[in-house]
LOLOKOL-622038 format. One line per field, with one value per residue (C-alpha): x, y, z; residue number from 1. Coordinates in pm, 1 decimal. Layout:
// residues N
east <- (X, ...)
north <- (Y, ...)
up <- (Z, ...)
num <- (NUM, ...)
//
This chain:
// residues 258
east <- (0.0, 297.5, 590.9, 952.2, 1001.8, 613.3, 401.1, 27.7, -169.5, -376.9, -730.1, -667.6, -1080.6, -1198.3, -1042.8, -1128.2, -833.0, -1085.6, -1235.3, -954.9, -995.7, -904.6, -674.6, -514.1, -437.9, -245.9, -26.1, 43.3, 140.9, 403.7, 553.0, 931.7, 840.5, 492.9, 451.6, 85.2, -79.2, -6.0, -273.4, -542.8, -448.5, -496.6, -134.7, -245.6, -267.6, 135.6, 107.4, 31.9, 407.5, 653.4, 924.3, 1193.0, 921.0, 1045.9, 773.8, 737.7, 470.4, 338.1, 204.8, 574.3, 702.6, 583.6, 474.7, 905.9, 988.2, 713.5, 780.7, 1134.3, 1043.7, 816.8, 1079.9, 1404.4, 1180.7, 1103.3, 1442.8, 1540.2, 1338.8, 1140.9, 726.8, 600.2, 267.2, 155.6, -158.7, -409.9, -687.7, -1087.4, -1041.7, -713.5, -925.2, -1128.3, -928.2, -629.8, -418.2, -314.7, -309.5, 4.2, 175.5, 95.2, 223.9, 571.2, 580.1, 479.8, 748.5, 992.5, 857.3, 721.0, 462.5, 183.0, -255.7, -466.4, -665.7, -981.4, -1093.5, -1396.8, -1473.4, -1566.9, -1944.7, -2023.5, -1849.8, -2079.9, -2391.5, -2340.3, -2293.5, -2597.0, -2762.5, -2878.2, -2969.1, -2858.3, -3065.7, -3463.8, -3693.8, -3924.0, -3689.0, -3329.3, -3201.8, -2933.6, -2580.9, -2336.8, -2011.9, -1838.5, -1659.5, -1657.5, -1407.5, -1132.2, -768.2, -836.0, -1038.0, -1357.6, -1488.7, -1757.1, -1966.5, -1973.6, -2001.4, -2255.8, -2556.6, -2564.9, -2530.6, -2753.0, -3038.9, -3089.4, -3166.7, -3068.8, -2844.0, -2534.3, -2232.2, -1955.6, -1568.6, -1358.4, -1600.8, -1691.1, -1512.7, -1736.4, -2084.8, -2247.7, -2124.4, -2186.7, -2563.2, -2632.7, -2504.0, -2720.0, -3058.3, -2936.5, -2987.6, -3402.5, -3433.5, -3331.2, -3519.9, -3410.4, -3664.4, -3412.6, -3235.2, -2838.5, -2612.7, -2222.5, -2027.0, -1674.0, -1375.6, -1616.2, -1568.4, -1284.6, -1305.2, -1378.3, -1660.0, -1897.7, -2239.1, -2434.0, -2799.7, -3012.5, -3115.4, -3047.1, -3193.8, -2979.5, -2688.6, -2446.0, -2485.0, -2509.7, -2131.8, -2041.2, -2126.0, -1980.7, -1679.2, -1593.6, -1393.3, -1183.9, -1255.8, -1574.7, -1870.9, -2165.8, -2488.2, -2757.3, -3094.9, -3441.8, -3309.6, -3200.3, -3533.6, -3680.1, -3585.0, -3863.0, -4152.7, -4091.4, -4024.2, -4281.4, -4221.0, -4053.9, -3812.6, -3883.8, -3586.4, -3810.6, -4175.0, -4317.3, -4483.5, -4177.5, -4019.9, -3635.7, -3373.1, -3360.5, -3707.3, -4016.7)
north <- (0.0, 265.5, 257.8, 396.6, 738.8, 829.5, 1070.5, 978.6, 1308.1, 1161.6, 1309.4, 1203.6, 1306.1, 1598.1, 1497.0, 1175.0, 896.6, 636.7, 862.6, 765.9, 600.2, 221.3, 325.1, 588.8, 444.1, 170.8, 431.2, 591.7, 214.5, 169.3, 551.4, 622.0, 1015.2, 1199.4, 1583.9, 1657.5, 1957.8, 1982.8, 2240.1, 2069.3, 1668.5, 1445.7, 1352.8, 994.2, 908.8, 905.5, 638.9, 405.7, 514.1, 307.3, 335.8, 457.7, 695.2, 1068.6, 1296.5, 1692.4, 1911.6, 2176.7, 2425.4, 2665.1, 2578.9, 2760.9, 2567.2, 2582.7, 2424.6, 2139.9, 2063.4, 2060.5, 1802.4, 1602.8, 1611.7, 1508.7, 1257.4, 1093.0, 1134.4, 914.4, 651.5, 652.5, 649.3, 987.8, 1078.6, 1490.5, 1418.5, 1678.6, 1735.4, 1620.1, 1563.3, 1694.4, 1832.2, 2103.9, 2370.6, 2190.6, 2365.5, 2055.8, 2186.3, 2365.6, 2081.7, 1855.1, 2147.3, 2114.3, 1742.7, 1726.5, 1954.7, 1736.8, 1413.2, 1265.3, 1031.8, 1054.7, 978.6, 1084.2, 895.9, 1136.1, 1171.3, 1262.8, 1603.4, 1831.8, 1877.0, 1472.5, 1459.9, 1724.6, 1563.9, 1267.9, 1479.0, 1603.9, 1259.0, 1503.9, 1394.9, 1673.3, 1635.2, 1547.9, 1551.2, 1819.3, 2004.3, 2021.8, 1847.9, 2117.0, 2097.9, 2351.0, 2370.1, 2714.1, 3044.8, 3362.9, 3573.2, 3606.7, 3696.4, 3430.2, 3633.7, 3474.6, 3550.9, 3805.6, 3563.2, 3371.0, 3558.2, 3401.1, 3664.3, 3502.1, 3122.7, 3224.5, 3298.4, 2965.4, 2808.0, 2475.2, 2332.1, 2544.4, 2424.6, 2703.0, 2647.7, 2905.2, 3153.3, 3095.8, 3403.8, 3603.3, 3527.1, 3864.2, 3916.7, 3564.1, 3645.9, 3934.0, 3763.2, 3477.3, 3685.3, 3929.2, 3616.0, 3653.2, 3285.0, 3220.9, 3436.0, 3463.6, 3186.3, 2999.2, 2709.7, 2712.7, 2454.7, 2546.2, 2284.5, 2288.1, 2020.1, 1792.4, 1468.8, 1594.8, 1518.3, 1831.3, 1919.6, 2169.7, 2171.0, 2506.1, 2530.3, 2792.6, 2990.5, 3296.3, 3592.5, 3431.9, 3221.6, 3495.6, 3560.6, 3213.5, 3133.4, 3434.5, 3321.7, 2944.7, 3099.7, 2937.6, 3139.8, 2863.9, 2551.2, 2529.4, 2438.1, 2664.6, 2466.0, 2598.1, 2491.5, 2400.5, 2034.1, 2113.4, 2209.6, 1839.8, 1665.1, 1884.3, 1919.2, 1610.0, 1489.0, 1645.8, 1391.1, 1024.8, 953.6, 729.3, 480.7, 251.5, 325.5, 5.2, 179.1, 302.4, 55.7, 47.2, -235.5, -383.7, -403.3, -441.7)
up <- (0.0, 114.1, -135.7, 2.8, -154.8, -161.0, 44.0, 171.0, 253.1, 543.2, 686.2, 1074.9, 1149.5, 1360.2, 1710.6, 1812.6, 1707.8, 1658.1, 1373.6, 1155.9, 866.7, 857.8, 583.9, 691.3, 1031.0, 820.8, 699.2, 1028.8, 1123.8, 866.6, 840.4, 872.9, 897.7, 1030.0, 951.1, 1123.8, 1213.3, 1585.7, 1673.2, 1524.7, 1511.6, 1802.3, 1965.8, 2048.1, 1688.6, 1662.8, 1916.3, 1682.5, 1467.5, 1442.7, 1741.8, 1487.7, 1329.1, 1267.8, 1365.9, 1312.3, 1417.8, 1120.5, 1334.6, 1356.1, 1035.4, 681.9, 350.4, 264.8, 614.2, 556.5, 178.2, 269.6, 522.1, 254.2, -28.5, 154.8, 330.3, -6.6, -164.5, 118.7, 21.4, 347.5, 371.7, 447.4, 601.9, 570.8, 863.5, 828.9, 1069.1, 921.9, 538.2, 353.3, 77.1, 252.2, 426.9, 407.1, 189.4, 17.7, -316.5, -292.1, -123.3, -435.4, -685.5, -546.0, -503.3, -890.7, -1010.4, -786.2, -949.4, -586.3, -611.7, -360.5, -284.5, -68.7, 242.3, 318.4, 631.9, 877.3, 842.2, 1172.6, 965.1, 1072.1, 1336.5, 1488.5, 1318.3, 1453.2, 1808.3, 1829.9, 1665.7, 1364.1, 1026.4, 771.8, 486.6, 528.1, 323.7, 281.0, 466.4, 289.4, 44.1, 13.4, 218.1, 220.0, 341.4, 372.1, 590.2, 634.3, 503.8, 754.0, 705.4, 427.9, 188.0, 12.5, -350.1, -325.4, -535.5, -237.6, -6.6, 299.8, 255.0, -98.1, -12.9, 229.5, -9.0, -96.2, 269.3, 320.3, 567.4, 633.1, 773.3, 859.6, 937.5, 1083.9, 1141.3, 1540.5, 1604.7, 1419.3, 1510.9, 1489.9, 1144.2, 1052.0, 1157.1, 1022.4, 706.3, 687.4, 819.8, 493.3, 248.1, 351.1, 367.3, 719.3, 1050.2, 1373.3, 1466.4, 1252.5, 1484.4, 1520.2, 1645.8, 1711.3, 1857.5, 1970.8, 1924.3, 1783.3, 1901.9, 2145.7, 2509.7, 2581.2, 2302.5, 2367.0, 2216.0, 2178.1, 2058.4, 1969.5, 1698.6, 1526.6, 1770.3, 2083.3, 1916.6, 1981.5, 2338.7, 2439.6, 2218.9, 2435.2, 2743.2, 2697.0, 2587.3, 2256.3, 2003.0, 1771.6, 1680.0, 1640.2, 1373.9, 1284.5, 1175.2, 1071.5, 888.8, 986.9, 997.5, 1343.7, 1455.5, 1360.8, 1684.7, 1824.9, 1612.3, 1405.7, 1042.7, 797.4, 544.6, 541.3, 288.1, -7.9, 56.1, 255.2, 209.0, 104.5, -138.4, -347.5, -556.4, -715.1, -855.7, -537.1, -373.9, -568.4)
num <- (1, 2, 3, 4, 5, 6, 7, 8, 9, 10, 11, 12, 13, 14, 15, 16, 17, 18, 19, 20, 21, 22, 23, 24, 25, 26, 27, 28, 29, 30, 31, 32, 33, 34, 35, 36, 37, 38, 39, 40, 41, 42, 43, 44, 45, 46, 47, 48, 49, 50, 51, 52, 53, 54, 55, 56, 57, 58, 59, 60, 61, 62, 63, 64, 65, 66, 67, 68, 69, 70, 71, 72, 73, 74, 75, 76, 77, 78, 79, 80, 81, 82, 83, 84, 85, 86, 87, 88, 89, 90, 91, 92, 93, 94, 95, 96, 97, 98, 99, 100, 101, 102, 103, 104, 105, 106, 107, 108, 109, 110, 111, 112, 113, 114, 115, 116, 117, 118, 119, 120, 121, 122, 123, 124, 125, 126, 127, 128, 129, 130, 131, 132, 133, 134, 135, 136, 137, 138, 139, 140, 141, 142, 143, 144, 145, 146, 147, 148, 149, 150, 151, 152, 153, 154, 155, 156, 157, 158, 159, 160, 161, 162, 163, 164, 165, 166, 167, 168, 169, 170, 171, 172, 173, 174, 175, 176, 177, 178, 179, 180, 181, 182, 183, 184, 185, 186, 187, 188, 189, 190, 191, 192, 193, 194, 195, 196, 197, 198, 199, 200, 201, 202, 203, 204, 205, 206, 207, 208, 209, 210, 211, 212, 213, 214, 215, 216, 217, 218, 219, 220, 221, 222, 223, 224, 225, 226, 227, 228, 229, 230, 231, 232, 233, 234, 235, 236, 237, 238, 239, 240, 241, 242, 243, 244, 245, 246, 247, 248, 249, 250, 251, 252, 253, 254, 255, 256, 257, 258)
//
């Protein structure tokens, strides 16, 4: 599965080590070097390295000082992991990493991973997508340092409803608010989940909706790591599903059940 001289670009999950993929923790297993993202990657999964495993945290070292790493690694002939936190290809700046490893002529794949959207799903035992509800899910952020096309900007997304999922944007609830009540498809009535460290130890959930969300993230005190839901999908535990879904009424056929 690992060759000597190759990189795997591993998604280690959204904080719990168990949330690995089967897959990727097979690479972890048979690594001679680890470069993971300290800040945001659970420490026990280099537990499961090799003793003689070389292992360097990410978080003080620029895209130079990691390639470097990655390329010298390879040129070596030894089995290199890059261990991002959820799933490598959202927010994980992978792309760049993969332009220099192709100009060097350094073979390497990807292992996705659990993103911190199911993780916090399956937190607060919430089905995103119901029928008659949303069919619609959308992961995004609010501009930050990190700029965002104005095209998609969240008033916008926000126009179509749905279910909403925001990254990196905890730290900016009251913007984030008056952003999504701008889009005229959500209200204030609309309900909000934010949880923090999904899956962690520690994880916080906060519920609420739209007219409160903000002074109740205040008050718990979360400003990083966290995950903004938000949809009438959250609001089902409470006043039911309006409509079951077709993939096992008894009525509705398909190629495997007439």
């Amino acid at each position: 599965m690992f060759s000597p001289g190759q990189v795997l670009f591993v998604g280690a999950g959204p904080g719990d080590p168990e949330l690995i993929t089967v897959k990727g923790l097979k690479a972890l297993q048979q690594a001679d070097i680890v470069v993971y993202a300290g800040s945001l990657v659970n420490p026990d999964l280099l537990d499961e390295c090799p003793a003689t495993c070389e292992t360097h945290d990410s978080a003080p070292l620029n895209l130079d000082q990691v390639l470097e790493i990655l390329v010298a690694g390879c040129r070596a002939g030894k089995r290199v992991v890059r261990l991002h936190t959820g799933d490598p290809a959202l927010y994980g700046a992978i792309q760049e990493q993969m332009e220099v490893l192709d100009a060097a002529g350094i073979d390497y794949r990807v292992i996705p991973g659990v993103t911190a959207t199911f993780a916090a799903a399956a937190s607060l035992k919430q089905e995103l997508t119901l029928p008659g509800v949303s069919q619609t899910l959308t992961l995004t952020r609010l501009a930050g340092r990190t700029p965002v096309p104005e095209k998609e900007q969240l008033s916008r997304i926000a126009a179509n409803g749905g279910t909403i999922a925001l990254y990196l944007s905890v730290g900016m609830m009251e913007k984030l608010v008056a952003e999504l009540l701008a889009g005229n498809q959500f209200t204030r009535e609309t309900p909000v989940a934010v949880v923090s460290r999904a899956s962690w130890p520690d994880e916080q959930i906060v519920e609420g909706s739209l007219a409160d969300i903000c002074a109740k993230v205040e008050k718990a005190g979360i400003k990083r790591q966290a995950l903004v839901l938000v949809g009438e999908v959250l609001a089902a535990r409470q006043t039911g599903i309006p409509e079951k879904s077709k993939l096992y009424d008894p009525e509705f056929s398909h190629g495997y059940r007439r």
